[in-house]
C-alpha positions as CSV (number, residue, x, y, z in Angstrom):
1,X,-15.0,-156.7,-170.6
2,X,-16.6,-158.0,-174.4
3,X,-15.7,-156.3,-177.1
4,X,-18.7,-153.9,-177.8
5,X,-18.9,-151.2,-180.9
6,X,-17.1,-148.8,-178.7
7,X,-13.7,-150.2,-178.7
8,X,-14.2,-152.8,-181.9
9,X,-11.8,-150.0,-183.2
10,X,-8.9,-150.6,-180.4
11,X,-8.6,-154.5,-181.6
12,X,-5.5,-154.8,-183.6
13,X,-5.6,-157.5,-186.5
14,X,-3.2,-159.8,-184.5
15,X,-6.0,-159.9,-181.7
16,X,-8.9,-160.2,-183.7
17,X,-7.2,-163.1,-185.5
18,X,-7.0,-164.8,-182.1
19,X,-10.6,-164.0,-181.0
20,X,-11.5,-165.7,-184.4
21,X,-9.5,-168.9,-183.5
22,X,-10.8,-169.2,-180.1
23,X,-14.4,-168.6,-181.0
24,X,-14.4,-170.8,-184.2
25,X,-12.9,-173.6,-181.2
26,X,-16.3,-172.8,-179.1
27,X,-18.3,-174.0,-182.0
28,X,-15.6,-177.0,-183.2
29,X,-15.9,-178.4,-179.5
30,X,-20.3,-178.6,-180.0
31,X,-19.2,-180.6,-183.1
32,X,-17.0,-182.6,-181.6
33,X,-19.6,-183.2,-178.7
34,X,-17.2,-181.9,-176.4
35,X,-19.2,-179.2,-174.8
36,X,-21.2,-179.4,-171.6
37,X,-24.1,-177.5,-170.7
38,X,-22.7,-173.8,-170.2
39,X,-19.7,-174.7,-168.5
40,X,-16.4,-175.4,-169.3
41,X,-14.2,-172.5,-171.0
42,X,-11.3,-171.5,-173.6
43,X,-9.1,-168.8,-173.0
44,X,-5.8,-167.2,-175.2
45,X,-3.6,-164.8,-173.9
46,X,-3.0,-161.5,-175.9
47,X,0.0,-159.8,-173.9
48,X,3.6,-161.1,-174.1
49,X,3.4,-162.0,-170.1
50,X,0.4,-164.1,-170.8
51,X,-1.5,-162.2,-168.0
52,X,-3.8,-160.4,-170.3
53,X,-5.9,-163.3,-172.1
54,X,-9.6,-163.4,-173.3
55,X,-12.2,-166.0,-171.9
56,X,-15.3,-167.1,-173.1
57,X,-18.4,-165.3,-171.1
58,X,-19.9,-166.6,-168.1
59,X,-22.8,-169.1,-169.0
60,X,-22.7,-168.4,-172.7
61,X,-23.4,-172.2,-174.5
62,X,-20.4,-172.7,-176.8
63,X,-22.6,-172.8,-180.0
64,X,-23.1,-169.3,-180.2
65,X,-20.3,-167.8,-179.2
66,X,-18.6,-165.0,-181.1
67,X,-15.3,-163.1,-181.7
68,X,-16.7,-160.3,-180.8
69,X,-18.3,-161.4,-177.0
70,X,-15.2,-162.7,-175.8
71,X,-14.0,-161.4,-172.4
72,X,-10.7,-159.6,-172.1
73,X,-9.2,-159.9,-168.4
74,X,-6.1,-159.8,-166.1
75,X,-4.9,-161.7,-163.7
76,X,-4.1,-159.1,-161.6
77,X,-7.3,-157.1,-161.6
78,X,-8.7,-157.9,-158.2
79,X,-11.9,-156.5,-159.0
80,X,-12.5,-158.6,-161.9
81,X,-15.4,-160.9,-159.9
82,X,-17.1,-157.9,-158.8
83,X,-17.8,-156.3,-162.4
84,X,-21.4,-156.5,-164.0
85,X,-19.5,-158.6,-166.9
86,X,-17.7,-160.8,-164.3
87,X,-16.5,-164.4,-165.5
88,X,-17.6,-167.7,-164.3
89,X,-15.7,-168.2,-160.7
90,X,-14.2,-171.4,-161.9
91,X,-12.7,-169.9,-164.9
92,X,-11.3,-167.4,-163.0
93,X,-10.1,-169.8,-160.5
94,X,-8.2,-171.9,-162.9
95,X,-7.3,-169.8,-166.0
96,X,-6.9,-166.6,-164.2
97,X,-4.2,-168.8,-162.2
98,X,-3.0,-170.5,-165.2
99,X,-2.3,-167.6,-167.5
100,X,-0.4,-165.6,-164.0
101,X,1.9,-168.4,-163.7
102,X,2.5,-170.4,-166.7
103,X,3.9,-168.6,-169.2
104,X,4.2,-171.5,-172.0
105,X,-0.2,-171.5,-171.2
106,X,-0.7,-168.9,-174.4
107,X,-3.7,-171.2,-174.9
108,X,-5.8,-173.0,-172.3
109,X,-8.9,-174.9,-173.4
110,X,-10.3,-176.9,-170.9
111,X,-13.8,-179.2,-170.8
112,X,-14.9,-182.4,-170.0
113,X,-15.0,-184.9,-173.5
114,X,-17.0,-188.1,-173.1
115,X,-13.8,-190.7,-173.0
116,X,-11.4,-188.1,-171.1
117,X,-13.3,-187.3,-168.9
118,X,-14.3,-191.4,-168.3
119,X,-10.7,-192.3,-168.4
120,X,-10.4,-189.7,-166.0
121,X,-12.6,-191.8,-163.5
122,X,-10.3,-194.6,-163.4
123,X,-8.2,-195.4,-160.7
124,X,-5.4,-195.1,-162.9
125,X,-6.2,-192.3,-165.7
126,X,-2.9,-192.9,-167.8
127,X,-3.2,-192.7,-171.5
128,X,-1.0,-196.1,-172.5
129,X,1.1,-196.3,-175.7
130,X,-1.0,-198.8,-177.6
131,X,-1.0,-197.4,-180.9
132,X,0.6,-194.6,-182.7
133,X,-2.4,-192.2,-181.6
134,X,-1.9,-193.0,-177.9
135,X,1.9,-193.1,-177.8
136,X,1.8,-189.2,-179.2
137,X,1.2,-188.6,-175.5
138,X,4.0,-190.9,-174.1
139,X,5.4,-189.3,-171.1
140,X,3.8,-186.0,-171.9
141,X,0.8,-186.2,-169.8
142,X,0.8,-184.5,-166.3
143,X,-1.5,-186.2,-163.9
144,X,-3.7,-184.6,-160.7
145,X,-4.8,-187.0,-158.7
146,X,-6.0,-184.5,-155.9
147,X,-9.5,-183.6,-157.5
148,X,-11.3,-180.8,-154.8
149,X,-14.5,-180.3,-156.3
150,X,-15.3,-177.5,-158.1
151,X,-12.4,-175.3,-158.9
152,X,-13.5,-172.0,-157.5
153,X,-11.0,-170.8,-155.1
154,X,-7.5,-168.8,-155.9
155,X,-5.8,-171.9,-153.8
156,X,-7.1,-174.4,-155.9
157,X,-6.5,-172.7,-159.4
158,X,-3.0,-172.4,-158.2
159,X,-2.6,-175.9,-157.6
160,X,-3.9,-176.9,-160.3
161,X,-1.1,-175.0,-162.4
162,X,1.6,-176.0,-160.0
163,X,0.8,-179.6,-161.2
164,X,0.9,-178.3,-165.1
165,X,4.1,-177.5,-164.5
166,X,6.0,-177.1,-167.8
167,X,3.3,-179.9,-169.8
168,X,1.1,-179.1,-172.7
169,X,-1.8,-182.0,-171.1
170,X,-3.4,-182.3,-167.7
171,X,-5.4,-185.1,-167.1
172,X,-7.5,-184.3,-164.5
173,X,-8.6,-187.0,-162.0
174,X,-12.4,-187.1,-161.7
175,X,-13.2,-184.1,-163.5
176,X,-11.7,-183.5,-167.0
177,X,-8.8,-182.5,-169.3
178,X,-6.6,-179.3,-169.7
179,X,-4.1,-179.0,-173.2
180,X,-2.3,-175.7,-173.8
181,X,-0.5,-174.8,-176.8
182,X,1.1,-171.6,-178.2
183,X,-1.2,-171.4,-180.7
184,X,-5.8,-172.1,-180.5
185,X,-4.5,-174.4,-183.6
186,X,-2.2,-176.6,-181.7
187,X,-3.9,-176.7,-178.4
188,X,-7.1,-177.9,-180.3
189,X,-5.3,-180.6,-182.0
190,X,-3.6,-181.7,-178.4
191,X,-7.2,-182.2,-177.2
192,X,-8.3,-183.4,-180.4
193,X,-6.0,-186.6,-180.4
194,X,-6.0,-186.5,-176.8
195,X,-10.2,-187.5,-176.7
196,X,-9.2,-189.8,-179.3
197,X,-6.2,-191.9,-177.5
198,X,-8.9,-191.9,-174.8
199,X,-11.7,-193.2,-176.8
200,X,-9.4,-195.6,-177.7
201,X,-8.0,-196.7,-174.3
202,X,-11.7,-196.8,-173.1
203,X,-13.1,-199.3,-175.9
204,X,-9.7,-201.3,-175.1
205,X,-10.3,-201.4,-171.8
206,X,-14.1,-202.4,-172.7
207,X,-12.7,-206.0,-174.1
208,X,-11.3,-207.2,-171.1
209,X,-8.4,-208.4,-172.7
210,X,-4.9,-207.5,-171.4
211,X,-3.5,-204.5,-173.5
212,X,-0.6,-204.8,-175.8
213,X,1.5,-202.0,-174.6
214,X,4.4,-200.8,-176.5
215,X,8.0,-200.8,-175.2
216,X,8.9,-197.4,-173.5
217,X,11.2,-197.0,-176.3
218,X,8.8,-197.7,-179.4
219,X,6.5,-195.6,-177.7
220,X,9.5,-192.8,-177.1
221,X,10.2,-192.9,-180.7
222,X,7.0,-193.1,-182.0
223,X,6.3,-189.9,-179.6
224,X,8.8,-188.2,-181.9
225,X,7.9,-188.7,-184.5
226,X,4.5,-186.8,-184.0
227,X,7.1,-183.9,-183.6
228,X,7.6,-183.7,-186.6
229,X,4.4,-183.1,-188.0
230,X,3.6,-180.3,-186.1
231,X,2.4,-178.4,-188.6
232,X,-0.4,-180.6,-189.7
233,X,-2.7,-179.0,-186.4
234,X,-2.5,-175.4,-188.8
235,X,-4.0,-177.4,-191.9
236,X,-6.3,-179.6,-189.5
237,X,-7.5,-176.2,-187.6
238,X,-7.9,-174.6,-191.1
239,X,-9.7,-177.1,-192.4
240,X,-12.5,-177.0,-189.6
241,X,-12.9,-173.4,-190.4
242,X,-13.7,-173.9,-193.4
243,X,-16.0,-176.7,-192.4
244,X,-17.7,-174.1,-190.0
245,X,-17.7,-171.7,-192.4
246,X,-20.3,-173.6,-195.3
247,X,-22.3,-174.0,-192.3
248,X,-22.4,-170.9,-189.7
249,X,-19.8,-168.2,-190.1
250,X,-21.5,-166.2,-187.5
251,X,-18.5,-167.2,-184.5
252,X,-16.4,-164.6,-187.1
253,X,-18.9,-161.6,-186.0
């Protein structure tokens, strides 16, 4: 259920910390013009099995979401769609699956950004290495291809994880994007670069001009080397906070 003034006091600081990073993402995806409507959803997990995460609450726009309204759920609670507070179906479906079966998921944020999701629409959805930005994702993209409509069924949300597999991106044919990350920080700037590289692909692709694609192994190396700035997605994720912060510090509450 949300955190209400009845159990504020059973949040350790480690969780609270979490619930501040995942709601201060709600608000950095409405800047970012990722947000649709009140779907699409973010979700963390707090347990060391991954199977106890928190979600954002059903039909609740991203701008106003706070720490303290996030939902905390299990994958294994069979009632959990039947409670007065119950999640949106298709979060359920597809983090609820995500978080029982991949264990590398601590973070899930999935939406539909403008260019992704566009890119996603193509026949072939493949982010190519044409600069240093797309080739990040060089062989770290896994594809679906299998789109089913509207993820609301236990089937389909494991599927959909099945064909995660051990990636950090999903590219999601005719529907959207899914990054995870260990940390909100790092899975943000997955799908930060990763609307980006598509942006990018998309005005490319706009020109009608061939693409100059780099060589599997300039693209290898220049995937690499992003691995080695890891660290920048803390300072970048940081950063936005602060940004957030001069403006509306309320997703903290």
């Amino acid at each position: 259920m949300a955190t209400t003034a009845s159990n504020i006091n059973n949040i350790n600081s480690e969780e609270q910390a979490l619930r501040v990073d995942l709601a201060a993402a709600f608000r950095l995806a409405v800047h970012f013009d990722w947000h649709e409507s009140v779907a699409n959803h973010f979700s963390a997990a707090i347990s060391d099995d991954g199977k106890t995460f928190l979600l954002n609450p059903k039909w609740k726009h991203f701008s106003t979401i706070k720490a303290s309204e996030l939902l905390k759920l299990h994958t294994d609670d069979k009632e959990a769609m039947n409670k007065s507070d119950a999640p949106d179906p298709s979060a359920w479906c597809i983090h609820g699956a995500m978080h029982a079966t991949a264990p590398h998921a601590r973070v899930l944020l999935h939406c539909h950004p403008p260019y992704a999701t566009a890119l996603s629409g193509l026949k072939d959805p493949s982010i190519k290495p044409i600069d240093q930005n797309t080739a990040r994702f060089f062989n770290r993209i896994a594809t679906d291809l299998e789109f089913g409509g509207i993820a609301d069924d236990e089937d389909e949300g494991k599927r959909i994880a099945s064909v995660l597999g051990n990636h950090s991106i999903l590219m999601m044919g005719n529907h959207g994007v899914s990054v995870v990350g260990e940390t909100v920080a790092e899975a943000f700037e997955h799908l930060y670069y990763l609307e980006r590289s598509a942006k990018t692909m998309m005005l490319a692709y706009s020109t009608g001009q061939p693409l100059s694609i780099l060589s599997d192994e300039l693209a290898e190396k220049t995937a690499l080397g992003w691995e080695q700035y890891s660290d920048t997605a803390f300072a970048h994720f940081e950063h936005l906070k602060t940004m957030l912060d001069k403006t509306d510090s309320s997703y903290r509450d």
